[in-house]
GUDONU-287424 format. One record per residue (C-alpha): z negated, x, y. Coordinates in nm, 4 decimals, always signed. Example, Ala and Ser with C-alpha at 12.3 -4.5 7.8 and 13.67 -1.06 7.14 Angstrom:
BEGIN
<node pz="-0.7800" px="+1.2300" py="-0.4500"/>
<node pz="-0.7140" px="+1.3670" py="-0.1060"/>
END
This chain:
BEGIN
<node pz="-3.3208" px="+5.3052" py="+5.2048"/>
<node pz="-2.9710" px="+5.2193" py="+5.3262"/>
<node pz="-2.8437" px="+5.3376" py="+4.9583"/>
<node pz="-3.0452" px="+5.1418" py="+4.7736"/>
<node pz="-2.9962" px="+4.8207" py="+4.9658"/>
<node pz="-2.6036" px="+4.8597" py="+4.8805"/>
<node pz="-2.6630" px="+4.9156" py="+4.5084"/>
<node pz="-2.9034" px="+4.6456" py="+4.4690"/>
<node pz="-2.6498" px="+4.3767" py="+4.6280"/>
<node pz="-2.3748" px="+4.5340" py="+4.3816"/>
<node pz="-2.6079" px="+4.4698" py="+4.0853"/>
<node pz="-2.7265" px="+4.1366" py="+4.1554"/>
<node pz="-2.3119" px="+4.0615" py="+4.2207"/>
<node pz="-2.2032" px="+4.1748" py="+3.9063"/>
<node pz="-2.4560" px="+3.9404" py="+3.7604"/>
<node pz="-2.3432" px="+3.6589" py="+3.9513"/>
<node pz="-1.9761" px="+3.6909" py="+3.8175"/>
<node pz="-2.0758" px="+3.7035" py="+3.4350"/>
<node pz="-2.2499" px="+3.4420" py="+3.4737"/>
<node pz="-1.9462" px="+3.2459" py="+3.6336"/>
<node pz="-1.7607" px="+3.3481" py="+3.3053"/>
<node pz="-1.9986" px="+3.1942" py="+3.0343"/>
<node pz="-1.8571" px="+2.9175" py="+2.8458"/>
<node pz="-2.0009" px="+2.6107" py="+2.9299"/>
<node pz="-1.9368" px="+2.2117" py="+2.7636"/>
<node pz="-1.5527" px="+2.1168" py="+2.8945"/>
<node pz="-1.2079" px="+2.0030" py="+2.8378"/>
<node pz="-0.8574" px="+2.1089" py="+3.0545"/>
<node pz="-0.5150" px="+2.0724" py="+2.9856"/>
<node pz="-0.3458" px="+2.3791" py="+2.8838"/>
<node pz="-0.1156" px="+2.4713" py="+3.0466"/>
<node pz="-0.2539" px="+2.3320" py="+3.3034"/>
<node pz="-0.0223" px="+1.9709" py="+3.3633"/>
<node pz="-0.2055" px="+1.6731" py="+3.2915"/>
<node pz="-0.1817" px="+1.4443" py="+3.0448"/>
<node pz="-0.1991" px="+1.2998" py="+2.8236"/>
<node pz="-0.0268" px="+1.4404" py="+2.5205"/>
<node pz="+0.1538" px="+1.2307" py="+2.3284"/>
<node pz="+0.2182" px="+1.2382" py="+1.9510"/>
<node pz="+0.4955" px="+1.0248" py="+1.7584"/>
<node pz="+0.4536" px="+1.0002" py="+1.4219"/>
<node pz="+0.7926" px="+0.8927" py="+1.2332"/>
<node pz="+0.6935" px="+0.7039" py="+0.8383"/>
<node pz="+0.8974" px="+0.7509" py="+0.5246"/>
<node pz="+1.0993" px="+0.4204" py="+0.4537"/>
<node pz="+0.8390" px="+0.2742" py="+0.2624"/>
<node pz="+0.8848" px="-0.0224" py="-0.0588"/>
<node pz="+0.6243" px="-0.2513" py="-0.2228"/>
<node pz="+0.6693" px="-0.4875" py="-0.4680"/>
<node pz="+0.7182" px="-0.8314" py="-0.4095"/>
<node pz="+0.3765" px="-0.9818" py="-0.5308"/>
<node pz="+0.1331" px="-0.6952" py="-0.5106"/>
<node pz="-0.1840" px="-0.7843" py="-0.4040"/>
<node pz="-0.3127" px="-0.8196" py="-0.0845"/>
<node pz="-0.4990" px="-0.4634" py="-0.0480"/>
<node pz="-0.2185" px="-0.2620" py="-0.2113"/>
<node pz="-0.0575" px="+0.0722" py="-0.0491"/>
<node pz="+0.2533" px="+0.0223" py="+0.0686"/>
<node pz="+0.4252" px="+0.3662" py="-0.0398"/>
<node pz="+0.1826" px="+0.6084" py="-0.0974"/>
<node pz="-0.0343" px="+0.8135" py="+0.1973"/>
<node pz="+0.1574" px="+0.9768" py="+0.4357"/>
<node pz="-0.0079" px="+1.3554" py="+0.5636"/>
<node pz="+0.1467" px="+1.4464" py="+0.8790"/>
<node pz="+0.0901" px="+1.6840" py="+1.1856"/>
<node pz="+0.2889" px="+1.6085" py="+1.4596"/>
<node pz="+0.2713" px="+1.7976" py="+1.7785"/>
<node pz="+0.2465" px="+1.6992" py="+2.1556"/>
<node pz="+0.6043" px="+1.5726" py="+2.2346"/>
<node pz="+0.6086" px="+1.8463" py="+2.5501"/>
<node pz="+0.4251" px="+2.1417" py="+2.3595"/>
<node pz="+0.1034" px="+2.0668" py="+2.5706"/>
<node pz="-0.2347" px="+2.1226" py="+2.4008"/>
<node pz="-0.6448" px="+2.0210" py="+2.5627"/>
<node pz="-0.8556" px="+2.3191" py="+2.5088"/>
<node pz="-1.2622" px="+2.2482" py="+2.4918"/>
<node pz="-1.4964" px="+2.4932" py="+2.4987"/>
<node pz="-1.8868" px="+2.4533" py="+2.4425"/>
<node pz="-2.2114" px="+2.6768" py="+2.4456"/>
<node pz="-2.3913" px="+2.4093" py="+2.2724"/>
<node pz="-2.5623" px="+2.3214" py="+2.5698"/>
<node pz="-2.3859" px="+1.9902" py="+2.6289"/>
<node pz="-2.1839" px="+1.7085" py="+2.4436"/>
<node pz="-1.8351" px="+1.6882" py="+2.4595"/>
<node pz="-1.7005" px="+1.3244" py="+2.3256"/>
<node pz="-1.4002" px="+1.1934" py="+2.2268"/>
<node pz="-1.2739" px="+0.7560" py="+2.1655"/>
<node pz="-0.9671" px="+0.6927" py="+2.0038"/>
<node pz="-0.8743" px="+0.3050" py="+2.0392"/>
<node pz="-0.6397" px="+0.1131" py="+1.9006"/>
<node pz="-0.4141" px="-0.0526" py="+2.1290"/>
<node pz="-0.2693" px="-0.3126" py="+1.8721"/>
<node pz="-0.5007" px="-0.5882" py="+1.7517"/>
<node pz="-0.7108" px="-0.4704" py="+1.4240"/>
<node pz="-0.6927" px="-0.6881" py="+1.0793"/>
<node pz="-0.9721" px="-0.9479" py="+1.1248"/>
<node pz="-0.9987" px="-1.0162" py="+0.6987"/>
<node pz="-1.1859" px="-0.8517" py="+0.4597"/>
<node pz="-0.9332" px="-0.6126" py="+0.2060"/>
<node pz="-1.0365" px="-0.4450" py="-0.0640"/>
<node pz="-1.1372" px="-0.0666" py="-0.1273"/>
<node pz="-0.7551" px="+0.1850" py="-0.0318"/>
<node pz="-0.7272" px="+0.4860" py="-0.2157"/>
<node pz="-1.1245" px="+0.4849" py="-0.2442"/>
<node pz="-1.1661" px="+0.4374" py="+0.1278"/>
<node pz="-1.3318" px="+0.1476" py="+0.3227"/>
<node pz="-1.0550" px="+0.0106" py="+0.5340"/>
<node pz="-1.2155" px="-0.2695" py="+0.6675"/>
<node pz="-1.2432" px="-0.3059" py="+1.0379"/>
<node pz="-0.9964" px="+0.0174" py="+1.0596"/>
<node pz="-0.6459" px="-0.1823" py="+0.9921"/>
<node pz="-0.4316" px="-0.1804" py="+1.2587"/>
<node pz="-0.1737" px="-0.4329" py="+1.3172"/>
<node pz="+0.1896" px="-0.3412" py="+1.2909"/>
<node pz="+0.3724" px="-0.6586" py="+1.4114"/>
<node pz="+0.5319" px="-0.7275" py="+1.1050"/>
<node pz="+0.3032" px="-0.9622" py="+0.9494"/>
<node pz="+0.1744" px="-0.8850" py="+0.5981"/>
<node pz="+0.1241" px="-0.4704" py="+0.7193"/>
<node pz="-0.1432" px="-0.2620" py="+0.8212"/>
<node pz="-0.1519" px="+0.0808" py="+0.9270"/>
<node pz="-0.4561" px="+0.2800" py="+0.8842"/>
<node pz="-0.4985" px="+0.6148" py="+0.9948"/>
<node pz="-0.7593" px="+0.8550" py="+0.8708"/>
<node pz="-0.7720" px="+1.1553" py="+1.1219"/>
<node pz="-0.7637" px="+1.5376" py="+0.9566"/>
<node pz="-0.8928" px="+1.8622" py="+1.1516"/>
<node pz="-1.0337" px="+1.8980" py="+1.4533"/>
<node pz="-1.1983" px="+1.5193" py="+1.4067"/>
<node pz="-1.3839" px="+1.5631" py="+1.0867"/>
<node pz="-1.6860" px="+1.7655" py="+1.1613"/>
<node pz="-1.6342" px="+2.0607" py="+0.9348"/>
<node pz="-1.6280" px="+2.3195" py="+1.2036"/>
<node pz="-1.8086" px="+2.4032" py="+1.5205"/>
<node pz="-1.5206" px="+2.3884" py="+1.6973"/>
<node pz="-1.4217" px="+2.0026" py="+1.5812"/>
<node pz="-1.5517" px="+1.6672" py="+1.6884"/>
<node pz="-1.8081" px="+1.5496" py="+1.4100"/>
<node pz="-1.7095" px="+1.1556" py="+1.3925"/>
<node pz="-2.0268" px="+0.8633" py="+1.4027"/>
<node pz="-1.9285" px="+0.7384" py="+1.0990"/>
<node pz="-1.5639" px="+0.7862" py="+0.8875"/>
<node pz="-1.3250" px="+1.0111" py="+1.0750"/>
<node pz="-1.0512" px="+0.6656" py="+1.1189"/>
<node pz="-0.9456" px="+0.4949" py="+1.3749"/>
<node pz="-1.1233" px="+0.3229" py="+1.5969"/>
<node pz="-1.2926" px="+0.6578" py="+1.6134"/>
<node pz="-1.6081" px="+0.8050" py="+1.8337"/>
<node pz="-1.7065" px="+1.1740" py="+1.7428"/>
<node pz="-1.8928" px="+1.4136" py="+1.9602"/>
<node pz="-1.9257" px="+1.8078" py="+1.9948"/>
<node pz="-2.3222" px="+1.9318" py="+2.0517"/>
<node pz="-2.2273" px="+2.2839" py="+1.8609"/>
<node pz="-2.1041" px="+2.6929" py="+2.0054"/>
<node pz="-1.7674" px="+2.6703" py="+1.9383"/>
<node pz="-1.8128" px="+3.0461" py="+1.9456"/>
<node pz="-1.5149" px="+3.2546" py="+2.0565"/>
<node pz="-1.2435" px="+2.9821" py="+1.9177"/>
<node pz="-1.2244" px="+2.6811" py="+2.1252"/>
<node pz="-1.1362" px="+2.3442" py="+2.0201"/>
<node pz="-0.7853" px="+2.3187" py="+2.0379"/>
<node pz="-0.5882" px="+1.9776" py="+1.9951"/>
<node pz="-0.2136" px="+2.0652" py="+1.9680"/>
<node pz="-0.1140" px="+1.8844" py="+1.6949"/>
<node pz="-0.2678" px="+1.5623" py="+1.5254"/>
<node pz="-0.3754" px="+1.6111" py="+1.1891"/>
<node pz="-0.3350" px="+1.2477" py="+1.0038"/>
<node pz="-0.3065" px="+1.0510" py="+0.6915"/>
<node pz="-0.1109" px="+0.7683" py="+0.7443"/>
<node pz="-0.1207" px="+0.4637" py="+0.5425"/>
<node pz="+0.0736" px="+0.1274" py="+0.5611"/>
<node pz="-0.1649" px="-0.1740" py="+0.3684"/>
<node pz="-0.0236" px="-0.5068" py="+0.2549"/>
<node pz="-0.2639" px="-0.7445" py="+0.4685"/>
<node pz="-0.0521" px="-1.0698" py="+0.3565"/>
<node pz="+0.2598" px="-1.2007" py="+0.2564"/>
<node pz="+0.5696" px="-0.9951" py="+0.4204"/>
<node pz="+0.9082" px="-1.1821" py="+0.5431"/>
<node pz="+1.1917" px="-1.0984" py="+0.3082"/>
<node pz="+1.4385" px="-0.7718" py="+0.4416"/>
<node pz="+1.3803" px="-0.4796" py="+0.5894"/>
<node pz="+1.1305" px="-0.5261" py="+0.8147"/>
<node pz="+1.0463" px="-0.1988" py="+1.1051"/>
<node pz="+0.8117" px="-0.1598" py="+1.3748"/>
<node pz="+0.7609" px="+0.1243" py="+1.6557"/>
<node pz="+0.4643" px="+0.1061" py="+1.9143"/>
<node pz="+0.1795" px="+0.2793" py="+2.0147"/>
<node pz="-0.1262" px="+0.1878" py="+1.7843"/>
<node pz="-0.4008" px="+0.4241" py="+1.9791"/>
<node pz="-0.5131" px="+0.5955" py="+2.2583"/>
<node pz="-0.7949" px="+0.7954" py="+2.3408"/>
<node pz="-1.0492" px="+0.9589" py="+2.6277"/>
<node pz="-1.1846" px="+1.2905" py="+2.6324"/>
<node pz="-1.4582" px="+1.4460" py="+2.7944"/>
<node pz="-1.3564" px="+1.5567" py="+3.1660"/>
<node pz="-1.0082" px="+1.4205" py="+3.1136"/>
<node pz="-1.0261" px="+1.0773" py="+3.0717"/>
<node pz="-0.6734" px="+1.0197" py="+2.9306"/>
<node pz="-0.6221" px="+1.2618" py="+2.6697"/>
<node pz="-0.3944" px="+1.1600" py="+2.4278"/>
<node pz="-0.1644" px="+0.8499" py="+2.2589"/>
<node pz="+0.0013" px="+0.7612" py="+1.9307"/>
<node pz="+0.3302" px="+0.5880" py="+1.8764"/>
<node pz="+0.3858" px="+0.4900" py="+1.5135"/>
<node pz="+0.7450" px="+0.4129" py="+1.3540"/>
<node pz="+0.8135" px="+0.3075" py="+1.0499"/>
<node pz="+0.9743" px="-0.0022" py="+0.8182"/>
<node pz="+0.9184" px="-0.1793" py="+0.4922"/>
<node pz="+1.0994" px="-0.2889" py="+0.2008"/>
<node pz="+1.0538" px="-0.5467" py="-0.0846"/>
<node pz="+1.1455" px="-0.4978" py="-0.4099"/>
<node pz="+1.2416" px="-0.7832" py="-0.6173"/>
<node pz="+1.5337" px="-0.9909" py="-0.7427"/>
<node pz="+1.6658" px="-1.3397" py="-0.7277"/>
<node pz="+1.7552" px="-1.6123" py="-0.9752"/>
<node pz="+2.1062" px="-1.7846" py="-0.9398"/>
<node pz="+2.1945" px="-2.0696" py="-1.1735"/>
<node pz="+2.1977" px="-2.0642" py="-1.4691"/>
<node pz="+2.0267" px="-1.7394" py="-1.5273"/>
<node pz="+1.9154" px="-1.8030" py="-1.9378"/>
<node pz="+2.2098" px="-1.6724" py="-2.1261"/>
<node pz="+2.2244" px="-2.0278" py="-2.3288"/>
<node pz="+1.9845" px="-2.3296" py="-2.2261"/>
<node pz="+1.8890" px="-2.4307" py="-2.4663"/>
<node pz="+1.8353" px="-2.1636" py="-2.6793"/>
<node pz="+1.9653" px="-2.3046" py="-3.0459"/>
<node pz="+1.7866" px="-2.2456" py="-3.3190"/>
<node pz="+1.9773" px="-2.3646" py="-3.5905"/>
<node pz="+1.9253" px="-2.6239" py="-3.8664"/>
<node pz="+1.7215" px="-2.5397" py="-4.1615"/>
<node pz="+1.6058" px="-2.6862" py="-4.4897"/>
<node pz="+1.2552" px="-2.8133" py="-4.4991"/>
<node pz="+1.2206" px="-2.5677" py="-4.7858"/>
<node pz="+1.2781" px="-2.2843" py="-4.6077"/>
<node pz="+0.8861" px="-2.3180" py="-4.4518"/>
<node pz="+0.7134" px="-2.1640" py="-4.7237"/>
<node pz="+0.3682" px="-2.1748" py="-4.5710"/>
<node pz="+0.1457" px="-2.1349" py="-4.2519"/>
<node pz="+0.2867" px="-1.8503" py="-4.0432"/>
<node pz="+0.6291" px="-1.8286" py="-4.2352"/>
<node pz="+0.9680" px="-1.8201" py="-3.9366"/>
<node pz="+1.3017" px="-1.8428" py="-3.9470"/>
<node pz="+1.5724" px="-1.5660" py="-3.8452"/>
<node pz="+1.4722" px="-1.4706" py="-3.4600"/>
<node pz="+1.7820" px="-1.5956" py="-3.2550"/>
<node pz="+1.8251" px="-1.3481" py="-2.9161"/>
<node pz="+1.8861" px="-1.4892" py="-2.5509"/>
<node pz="+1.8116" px="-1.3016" py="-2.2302"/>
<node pz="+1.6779" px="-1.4198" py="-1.8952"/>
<node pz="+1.9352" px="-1.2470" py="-1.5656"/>
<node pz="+1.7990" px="-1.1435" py="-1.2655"/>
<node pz="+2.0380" px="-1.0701" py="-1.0124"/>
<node pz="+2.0731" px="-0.8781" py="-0.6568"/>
<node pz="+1.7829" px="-0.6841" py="-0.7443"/>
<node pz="+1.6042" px="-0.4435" py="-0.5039"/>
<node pz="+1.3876" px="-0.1224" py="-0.5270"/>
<node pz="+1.3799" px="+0.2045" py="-0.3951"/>
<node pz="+1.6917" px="+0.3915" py="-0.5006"/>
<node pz="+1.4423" px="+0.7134" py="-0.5005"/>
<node pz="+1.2479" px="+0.5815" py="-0.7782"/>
<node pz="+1.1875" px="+0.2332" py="-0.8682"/>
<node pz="+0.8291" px="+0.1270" py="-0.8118"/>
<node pz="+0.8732" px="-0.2323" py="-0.9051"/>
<node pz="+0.8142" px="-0.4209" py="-1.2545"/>
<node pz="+0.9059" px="-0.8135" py="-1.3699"/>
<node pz="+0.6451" px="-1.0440" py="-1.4699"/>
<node pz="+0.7063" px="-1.3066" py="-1.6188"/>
<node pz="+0.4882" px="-1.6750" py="-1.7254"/>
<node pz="+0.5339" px="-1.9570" py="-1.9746"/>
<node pz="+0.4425" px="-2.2084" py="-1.9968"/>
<node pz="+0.4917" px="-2.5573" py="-2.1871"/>
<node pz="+0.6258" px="-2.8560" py="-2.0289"/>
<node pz="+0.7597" px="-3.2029" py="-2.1736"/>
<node pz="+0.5227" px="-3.2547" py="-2.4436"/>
<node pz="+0.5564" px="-2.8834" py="-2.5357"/>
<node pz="+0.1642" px="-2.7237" py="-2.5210"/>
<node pz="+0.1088" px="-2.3757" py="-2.5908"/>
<node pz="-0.0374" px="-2.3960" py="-2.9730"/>
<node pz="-0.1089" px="-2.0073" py="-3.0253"/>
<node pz="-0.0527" px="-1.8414" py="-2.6863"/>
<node pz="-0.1319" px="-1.4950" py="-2.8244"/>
<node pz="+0.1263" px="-1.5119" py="-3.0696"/>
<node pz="+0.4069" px="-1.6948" py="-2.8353"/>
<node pz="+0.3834" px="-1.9979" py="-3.0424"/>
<node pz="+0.4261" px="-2.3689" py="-2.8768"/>
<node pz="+0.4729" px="-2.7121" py="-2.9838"/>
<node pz="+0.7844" px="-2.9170" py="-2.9830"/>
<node pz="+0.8887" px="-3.1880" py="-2.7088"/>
<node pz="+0.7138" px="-3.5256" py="-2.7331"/>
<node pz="+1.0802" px="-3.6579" py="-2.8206"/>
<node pz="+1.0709" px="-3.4742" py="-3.1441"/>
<node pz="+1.0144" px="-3.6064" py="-3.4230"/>
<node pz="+1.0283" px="-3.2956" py="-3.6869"/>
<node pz="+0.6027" px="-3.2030" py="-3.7653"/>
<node pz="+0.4418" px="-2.8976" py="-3.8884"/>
<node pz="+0.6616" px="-2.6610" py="-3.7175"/>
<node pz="+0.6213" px="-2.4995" py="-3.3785"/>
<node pz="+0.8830" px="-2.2019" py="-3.1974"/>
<node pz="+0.7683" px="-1.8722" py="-3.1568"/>
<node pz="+0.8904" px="-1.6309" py="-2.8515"/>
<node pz="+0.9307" px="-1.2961" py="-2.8986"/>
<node pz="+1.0207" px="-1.0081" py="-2.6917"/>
<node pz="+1.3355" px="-0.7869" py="-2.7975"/>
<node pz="+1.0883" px="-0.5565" py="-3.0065"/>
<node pz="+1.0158" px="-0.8412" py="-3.2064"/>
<node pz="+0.6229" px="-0.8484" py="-3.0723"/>
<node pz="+0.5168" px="-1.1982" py="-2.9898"/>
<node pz="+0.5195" px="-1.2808" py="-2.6038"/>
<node pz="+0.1508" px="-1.3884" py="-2.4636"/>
<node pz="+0.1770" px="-1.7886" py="-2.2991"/>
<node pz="+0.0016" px="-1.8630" py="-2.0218"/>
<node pz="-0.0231" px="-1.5292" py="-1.8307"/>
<node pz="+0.1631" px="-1.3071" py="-1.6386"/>
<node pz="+0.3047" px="-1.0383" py="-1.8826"/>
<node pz="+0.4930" px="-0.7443" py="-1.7779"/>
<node pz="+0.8457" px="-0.7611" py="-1.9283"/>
<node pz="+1.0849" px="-0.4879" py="-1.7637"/>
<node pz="+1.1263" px="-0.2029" py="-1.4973"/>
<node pz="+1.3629" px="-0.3356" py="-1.2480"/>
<node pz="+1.7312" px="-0.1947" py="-1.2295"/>
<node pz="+1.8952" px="-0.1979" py="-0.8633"/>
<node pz="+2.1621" px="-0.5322" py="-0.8762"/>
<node pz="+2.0821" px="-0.6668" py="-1.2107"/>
<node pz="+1.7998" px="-0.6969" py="-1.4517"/>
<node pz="+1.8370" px="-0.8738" py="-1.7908"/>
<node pz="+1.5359" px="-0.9589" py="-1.9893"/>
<node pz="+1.5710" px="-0.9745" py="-2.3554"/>
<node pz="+1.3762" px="-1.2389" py="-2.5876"/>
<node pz="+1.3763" px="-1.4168" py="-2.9006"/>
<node pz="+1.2870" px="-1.7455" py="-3.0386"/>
<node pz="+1.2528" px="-1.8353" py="-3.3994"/>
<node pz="+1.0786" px="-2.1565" py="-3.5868"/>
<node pz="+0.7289" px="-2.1084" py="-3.6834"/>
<node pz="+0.5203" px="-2.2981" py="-3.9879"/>
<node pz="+0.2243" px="-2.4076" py="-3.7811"/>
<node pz="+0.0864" px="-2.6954" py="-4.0964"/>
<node pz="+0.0737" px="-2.6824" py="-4.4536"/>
<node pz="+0.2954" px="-2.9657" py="-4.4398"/>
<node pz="+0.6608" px="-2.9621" py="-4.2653"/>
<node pz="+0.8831" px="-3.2877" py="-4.2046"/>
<node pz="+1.2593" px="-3.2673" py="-4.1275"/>
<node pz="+1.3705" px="-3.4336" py="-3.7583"/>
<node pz="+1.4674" px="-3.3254" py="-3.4674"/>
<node pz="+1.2634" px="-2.9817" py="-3.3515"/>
<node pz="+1.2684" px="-2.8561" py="-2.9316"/>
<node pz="+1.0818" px="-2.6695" py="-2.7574"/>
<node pz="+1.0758" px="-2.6644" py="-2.3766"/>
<node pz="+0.9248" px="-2.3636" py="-2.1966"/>
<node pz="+0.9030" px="-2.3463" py="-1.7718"/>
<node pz="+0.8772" px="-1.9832" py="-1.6456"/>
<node pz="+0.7682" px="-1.8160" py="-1.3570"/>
<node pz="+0.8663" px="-1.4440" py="-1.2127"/>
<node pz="+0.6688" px="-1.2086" py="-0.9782"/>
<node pz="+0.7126" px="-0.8459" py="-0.9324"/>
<node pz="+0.4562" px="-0.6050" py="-0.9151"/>
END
């Protein structure tokens, strides 16, 4: 009887201490010094053009997978029997406007603000926060900060390990952005994990660039443009020119990433002192109310000879880093059956963005 006693107790022990070893819903650090881990994430120099619109990428998405700055990692285990749950926060304010559609993604509500106005950072979190595992968080909605996600599933025999951060990172143009190079570096998030509270933080780093030019005085190679004197009989009809003359427009101290330029000129005309666009599609407008030639308009061309569109913002040239020089031409054009000789100008006003 005494025998049996003894084994029975040993039994009923070793059931006692697998049962101590089955996994059960938690977090820890590993090794075991607490948190939280901390993850610094270091952006590209980044450009945009001048006058992209509000919504546009600054650069292009960033993937990166930093680790915790002291090699730490939190390792979560779960049967399945529980919920493990994880909140990231930002700890900068969030873009209250609407933007448009990023890269395909729905941004809105999910732009975090940088400090340099006119730029947004919005992170879209990889592995371990997408769902597609049993050992990941499955996010309550799209896997981007501000983020909730949750972990009901058997991780199995591979826990959920978060040693790195698995990230695309995206800078947004929110509004307009202060001329220079402009930088930031803060923390943008932090987060609490089951059991831990704390578990981890992100410091961003980064800084922008504008590319774009300036105008100095005088920048039209000859102002005015002349055009030459011609006989009245040299108009033979509606739509007949005269020889193009050339003249260029000089943009100066020119900026854009030395990598590979990114940035394009725009440029706009339109008419001013009695001059009215007549034919915008073919570049043709009138002459200056002090005129006093008829029939006859000036058509402006672009170096390849193809007429340059009035009224809209046409894209002229790629920029080059220091200076740009945009190439026209201007030429008489027969816009009546009828031509009288007099005095014939043209006045055009123009306007540059870069996109």
């Amino acid at each position: 009887m005494s025998t049996l006693r003894k084994l029975y107790t040993a039994i009923t022990l070793l059931s006692l201490a697998g049962s101590a070893h089955a996994a059960i819903p938690n977090c820890r650090w590993q090794p075991a010094v607490p948190g939280p881990l901390h993850f610094e994430i270091n952006l590209d120099e980044t450009w945009i053009a001048r006058d992209a619109p509000v919504g546009s990428m600054i650069g292009t998405p960033q993937y990166k997978t930093p680790p915790d700055s002291q090699g730490r990692a939190i390792r979560c285990h779960n049967d399945g029997s529980g919920t493990l749950t994880v909140q990231i926060t930002p700890t900068q304010p969030l873009h209250s406007n609407a933007l448009p559609p990023v890269n395909g993604w729905n941004v809105d509500g999910h732009v975090i603000e940088t400090g340099i106005p006119g730029v947004g950072l919005y992170i879209r979190l990889g592995f371990n926060f997408e769902g597609n595992y049993s050992n990941t968080f499955t996010p309550v909605g799209d896997p981007t900060i501000p983020y909730l996600g949750h972990n009901t599933r058997d991780v199995g025999a591979l826990p959920l390990l978060i040693n790195y951060l698995f990230a695309h990172f995206v800078l947004i143009k929110t509004g307009p952005i202060p001329a220079g190079l402009q930088s930031f570096s803060k923390q943008v998030a932090q987060s609490q994990i089951t059991d831990l509270g704390s578990a981890f933080d992100i410091h961003v780093r980064g800084s922008v660039q504008q590319a774009q030019c300036t105008l100095k005085a005088n920048p039209v190679s000859a102002d005015p443009v002349q055009l030459g004197s011609h006989d009245v009989a040299d108009f033979t009809g509606v739509g007949s020119t005269t020889a193009a003359t050339d003249f260029n427009i000089t943009l100066s101290d020119c900026e854009d990433n030395p990598a590979g330029g990114i940035a394009r000129a725009f440029i706009r005309m339109e008419g001013e002192r009695g001059s009215v666009p007549l034919l915008p599609a073919l570049g043709v407008f009138g002459l200056t109310s002090n005129s006093s030639a008829s029939g006859i308009g000036i058509q402006l061309l672009r170096s390849d000879n193809s007429p340059m569109v009035l009224q809209q913002d046409e894209p002229i040239s790629a920029l080059t880093i220091g200076t740009t020089r945009l190439d026209f031409k201007a030429r008489y054009y027969q816009t009546d059956p009828q031509v009288t000789a007099g005095l014939a100008e043209g006045q055009l006003k123009f306007t540059l963005s870069y996109r």
